[in-house]
C-alpha positions in Angstrom: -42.8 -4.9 -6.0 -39.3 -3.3 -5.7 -37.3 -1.9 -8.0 -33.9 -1.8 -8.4 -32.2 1.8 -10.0 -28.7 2.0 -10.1 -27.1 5.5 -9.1 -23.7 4.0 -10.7 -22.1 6.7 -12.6 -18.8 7.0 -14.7 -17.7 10.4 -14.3 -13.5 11.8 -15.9 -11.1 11.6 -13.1 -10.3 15.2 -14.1 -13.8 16.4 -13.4 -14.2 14.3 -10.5 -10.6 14.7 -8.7 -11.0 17.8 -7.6 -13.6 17.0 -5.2 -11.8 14.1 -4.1 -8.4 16.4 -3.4 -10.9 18.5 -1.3 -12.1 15.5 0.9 -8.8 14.1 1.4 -7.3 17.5 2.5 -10.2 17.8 5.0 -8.8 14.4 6.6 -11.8 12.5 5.1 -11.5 9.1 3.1 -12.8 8.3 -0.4 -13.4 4.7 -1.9 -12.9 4.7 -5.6 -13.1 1.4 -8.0 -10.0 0.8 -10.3 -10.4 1.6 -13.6 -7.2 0.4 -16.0 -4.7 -2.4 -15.6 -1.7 -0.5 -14.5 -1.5 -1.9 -11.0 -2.5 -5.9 -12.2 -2.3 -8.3 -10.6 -2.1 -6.5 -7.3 -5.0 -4.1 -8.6 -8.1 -5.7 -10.8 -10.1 -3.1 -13.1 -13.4 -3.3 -12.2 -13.2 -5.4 -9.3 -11.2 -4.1 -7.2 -11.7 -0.7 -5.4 -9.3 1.2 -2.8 -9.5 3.5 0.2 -7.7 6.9 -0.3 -6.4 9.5 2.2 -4.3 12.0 2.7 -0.4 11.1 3.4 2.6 13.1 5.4 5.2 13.2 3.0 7.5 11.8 5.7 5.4 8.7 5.7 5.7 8.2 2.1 7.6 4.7 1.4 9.0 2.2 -1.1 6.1 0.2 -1.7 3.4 2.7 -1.1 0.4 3.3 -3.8 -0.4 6.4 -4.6 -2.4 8.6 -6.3 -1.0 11.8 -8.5 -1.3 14.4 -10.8 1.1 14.2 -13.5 3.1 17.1 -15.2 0.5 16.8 -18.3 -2.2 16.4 -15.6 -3.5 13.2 -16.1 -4.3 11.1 -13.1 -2.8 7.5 -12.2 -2.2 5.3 -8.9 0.9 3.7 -8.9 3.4 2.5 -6.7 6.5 4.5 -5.0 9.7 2.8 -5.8 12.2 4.8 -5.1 12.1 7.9 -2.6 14.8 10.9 -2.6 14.1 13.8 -0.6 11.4 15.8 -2.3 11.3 13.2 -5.4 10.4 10.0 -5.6 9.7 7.3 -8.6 6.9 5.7 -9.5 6.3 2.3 -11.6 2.8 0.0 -12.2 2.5 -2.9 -11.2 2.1 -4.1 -14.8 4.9 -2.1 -16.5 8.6 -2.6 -16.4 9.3 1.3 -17.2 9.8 3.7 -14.0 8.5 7.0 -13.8 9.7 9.9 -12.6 10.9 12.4 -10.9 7.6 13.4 -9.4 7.7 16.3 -6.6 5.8 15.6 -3.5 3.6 18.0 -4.4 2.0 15.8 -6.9 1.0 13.0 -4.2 -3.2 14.2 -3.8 -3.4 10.7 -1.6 -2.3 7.2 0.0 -4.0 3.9 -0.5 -4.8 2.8 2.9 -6.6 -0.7 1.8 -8.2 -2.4 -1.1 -11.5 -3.8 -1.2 -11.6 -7.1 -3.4 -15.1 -7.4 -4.1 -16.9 -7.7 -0.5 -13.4 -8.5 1.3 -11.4 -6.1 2.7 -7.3 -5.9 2.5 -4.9 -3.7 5.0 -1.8 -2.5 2.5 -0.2 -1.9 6.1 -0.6 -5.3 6.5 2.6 -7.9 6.5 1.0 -10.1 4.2 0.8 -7.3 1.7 3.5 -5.6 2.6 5.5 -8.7 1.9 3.8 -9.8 -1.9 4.3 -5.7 -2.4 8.5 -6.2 -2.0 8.9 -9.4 -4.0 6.7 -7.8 -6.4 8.6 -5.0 -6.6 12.1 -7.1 -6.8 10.7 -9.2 -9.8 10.7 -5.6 -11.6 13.2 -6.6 -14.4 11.3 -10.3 -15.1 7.6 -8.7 -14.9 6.6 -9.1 -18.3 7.8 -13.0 -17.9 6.2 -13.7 -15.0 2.5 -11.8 -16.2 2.7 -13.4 -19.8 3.3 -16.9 -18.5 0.3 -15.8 -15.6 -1.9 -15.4 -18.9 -1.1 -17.7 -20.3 -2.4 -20.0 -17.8 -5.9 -18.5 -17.5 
């Protein structure tokens, strides 16, 4: 007879993200499973999990999802929508209220690709890429457009 044990752990992002920072300056990868709903629709707590690595601040663009250390130094992955020299904005998929500035020194990593249960997603793919812009223009009608999306479920 088999038995099934789960190794599933929920460990604080600040315990755990210094670890992480270490693998992604070493050029490796780390897959971590959403947790909040920040990034809905786009990004499902729970369900979804993404593929962080490390980013060259020249590559770092509107649309981008990344992961930072705030001033207070709490953790969150949101999305770049604006970009000015060393600064850039961030904003959640879910929110209407922008954030920022943030220094580039914040940014600890890049989302690469999502992983939607068993299915895999490229975010440098033109599919995304594309739901990412419209997303990001429907910024000032959000709220609308997520309550009626509620609403419906």
């Amino acid at each position: 007879m088999c038995e099934i044990i789960s190794d599933i752990r929920r460990v604080k992002s600040s315990a755990l993200m210094p670890a992480i920072g270490e693998i992604i300056a070493g050029g490796g990868r780390v897959r971590l499973t959403v947790t909040g709903s920040s990034m809905y629709p786009f990004l499902r707590q729970g369900v979804d999990s993404v593929i962080l690595a490390a980013v060259e601040p020249t590559a770092l663009k509107r649309g981008s999802i990344v992961l930072v250390m705030r001033d207070n130094g709490q953790y969150v992955l949101h999305r770049v929508i604006k970009h000015k020299r060393q600064c850039f904005y961030l904003n959640g998929d879910a929110q209407q209220q922008i954030e920022g500035p943030l220094l580039l020194e914040q940014v600890i990593a890049v989302v690469t690709s999502v992983w939607r249960r068993d299915r895999h997603i490229d975010c440098r793919g033109l599919w995304w890429r594309a739901l990412s812009a419209l997303w990001g223009l429907a910024l000032p009608v959000r709220g609308y457009i997520l309550s009626f999306y509620r609403w419906l479920r």
